[in-house]
C-alpha positions in Angstrom: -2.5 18.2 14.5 -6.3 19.3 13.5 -4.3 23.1 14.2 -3.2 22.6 10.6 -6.5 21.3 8.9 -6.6 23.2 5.9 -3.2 24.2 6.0 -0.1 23.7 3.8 2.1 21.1 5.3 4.8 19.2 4.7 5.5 15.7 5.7 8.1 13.0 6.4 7.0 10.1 5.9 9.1 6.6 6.3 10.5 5.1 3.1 10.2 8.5 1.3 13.3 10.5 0.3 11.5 13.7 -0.2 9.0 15.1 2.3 5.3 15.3 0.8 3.8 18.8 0.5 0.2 20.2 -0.3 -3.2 21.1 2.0 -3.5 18.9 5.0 -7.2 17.9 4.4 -8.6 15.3 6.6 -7.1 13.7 9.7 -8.7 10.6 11.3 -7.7 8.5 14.1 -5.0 6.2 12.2 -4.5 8.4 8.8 -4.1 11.5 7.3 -5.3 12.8 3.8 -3.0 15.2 2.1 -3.9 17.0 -1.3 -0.7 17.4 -3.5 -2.4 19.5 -6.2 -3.1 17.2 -8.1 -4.8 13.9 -6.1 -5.7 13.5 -2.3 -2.9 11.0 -0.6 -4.2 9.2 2.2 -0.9 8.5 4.5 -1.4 6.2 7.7 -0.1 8.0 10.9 1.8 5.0 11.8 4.5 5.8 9.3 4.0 9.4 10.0 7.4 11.2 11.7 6.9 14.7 11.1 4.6 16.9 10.1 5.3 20.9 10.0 3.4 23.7 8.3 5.1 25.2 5.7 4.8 28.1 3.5 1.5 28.5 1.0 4.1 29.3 -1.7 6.1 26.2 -1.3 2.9 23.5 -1.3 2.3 24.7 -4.5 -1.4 23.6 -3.8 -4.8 25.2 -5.0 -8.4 24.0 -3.2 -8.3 20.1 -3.0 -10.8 18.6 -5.6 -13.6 16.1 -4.3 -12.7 13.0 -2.7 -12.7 10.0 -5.2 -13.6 8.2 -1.9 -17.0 7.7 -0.9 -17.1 9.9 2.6 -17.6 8.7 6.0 -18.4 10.4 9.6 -15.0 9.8 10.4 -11.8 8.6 7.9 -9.7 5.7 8.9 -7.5 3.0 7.5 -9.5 0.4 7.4 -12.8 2.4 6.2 -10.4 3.6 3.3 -9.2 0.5 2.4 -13.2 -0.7 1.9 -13.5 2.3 -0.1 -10.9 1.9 -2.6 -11.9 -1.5 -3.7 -12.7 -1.8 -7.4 -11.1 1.8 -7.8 -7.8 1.9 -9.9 -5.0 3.4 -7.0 -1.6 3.9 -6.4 0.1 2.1 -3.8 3.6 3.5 -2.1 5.3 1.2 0.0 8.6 1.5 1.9 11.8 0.9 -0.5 10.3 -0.1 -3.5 8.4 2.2 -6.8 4.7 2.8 -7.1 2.4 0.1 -7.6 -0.7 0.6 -9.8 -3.8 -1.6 -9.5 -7.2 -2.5 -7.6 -7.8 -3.7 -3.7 -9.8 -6.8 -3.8 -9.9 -8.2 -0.7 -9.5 -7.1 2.7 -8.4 -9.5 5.4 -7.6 -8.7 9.3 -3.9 -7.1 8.9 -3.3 -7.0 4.9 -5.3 -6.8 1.8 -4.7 -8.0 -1.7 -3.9 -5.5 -4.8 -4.5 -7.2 -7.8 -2.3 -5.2 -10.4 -0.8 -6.0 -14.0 2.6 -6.0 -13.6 2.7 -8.3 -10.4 -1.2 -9.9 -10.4 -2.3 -11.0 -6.9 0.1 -9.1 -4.9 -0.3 -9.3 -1.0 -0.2 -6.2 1.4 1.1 -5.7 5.0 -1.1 -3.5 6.4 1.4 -2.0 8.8 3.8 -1.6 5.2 1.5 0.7 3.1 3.0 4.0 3.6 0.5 5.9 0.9 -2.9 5.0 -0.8 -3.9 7.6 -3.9 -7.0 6.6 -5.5 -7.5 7.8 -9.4 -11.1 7.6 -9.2 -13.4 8.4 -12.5 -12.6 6.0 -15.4 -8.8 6.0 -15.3 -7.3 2.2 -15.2 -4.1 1.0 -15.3 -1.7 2.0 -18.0 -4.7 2.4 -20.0 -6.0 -1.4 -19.9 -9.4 -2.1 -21.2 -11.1 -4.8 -19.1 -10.6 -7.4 -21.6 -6.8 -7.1 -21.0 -6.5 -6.6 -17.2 -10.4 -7.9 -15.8 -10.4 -8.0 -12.4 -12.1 -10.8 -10.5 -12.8 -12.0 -6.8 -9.6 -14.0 -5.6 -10.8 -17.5 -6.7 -8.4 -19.0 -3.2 -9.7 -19.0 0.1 -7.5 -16.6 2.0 -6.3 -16.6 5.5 -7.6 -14.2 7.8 -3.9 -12.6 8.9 -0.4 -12.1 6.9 1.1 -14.5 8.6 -0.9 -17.5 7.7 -1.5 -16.4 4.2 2.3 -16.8 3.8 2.4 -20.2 5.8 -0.2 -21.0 2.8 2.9 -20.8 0.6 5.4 -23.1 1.8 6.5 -25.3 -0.9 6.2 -22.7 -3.2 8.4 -20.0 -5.2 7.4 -16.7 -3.9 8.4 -13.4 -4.2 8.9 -10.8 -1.2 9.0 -6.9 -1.4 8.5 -6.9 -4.9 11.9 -8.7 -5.6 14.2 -5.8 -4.1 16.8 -8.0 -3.2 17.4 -11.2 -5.0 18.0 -12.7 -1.6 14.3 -12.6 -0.9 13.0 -14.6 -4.0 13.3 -18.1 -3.9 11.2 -21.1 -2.5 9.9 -21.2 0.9 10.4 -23.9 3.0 8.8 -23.3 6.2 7.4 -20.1 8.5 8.3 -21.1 12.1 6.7 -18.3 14.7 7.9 -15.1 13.4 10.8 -16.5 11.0 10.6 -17.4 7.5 12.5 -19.4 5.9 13.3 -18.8 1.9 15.8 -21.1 -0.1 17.6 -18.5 -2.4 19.0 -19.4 -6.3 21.8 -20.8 -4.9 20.2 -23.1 -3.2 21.6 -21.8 0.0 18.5 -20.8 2.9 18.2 -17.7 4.5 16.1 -16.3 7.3 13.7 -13.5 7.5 11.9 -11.9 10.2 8.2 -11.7 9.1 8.2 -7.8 10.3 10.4 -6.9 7.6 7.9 -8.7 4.9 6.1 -5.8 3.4 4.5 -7.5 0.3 4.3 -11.3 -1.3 3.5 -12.4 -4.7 3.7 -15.8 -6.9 4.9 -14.9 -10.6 
């Protein structure tokens, strides 16, 4: 792909319904960074299934501004992820709107986005499908610090996903940002790579901890 750095591309990415266009600017060994003409989009290849050049006139794009991200010898996931924390950003992830907020911690295969609508909200690493970073003195929805501060989780965390959510059981949770109502409810156990949620019913249903992109605790 480094044919088309500096070129206008367009990409399909998973989850998305439209392809994303602009100036492909940056490509690293696990993610890309795409400017739309407005902000730079940092997409993770993993969720990359096409990417063709298209015409100048369609990206719309003029030259990409400077990176709100502190640069490195060489962009990746992970170093992208340690740059964004503290910096109001823009997560995408697959099936569900934007969510606005901070990174605050970064464990060994998700991080944690605190964010005003759902507070401590906890990523799948392998479910982010786009990271756009604001940068300057922009913060969510306007909010001063005394309204949305944001502070080191006080909890210990678990080092991976999976035991972060075994953390949980006993407790009502949330998954993928309440999508479905058929993942909200309690959770009653996570057994290998199956969770178990009780549902408003009352009724328990069984989800494979692949298809858990996000969890949160209103």
């Amino acid at each position: 792909m480094n044919i088309y750095l500096n070129q206008p591309v367009s990409l399909t990415v998973s989850g998305s319904r439209v392809p994303l266009k602009g100036t492909l600017v940056e490509l690293g060994s696990d993610i890309l960074v795409l400017h739309n003409g407005t902000r730079l989009l940092y997409v993770p290849l993993v969720h990359l299934q096409q990417l063709t050049r298209c015409p100048a006139s369609e990206s719309g794009v003029g030259p990409p501004p400077d990176p709100p991200l502190e640069g490195t010898a060489e962009v990746s996931y992970r170093k992208v992820l340690m740059n964004a924390k503290g910096m109001f950003s823009e997560l995408y992830i697959a099936g569900n709107p934007s969510v606005h907020g901070y990174v605050t911690s970064i464990m060994n295969d998700f991080f944690v986005f605190c964010s005003p609508l759902y507070r401590s909200l906890y990523v799948s690493m392998k479910h982010l499908k786009t990271l756009i970073p604001y940068g300057g003195e922009n913060t969510p929805y306007a909010l001063g610090q005394e309204k949305f501060p944001v502070h080191p989780m006080p909890a210990t965390l678990a080092r991976t996903f999976d035991q972060q959510l075994k953390k949980f059981e006993g407790e009502f949770i949330v998954l993928n940002l309440g999508e479905h109502p058929g993942k909200i409810g309690m959770l009653k156990s996570v057994s290998g790579s199956l969770i178990e949620l009780v549902i408003a019913d009352g009724t328990s249903t069984f989800i494979h901890l692949d298809h858990v992109k996000t969890i949160h605790k209103p």
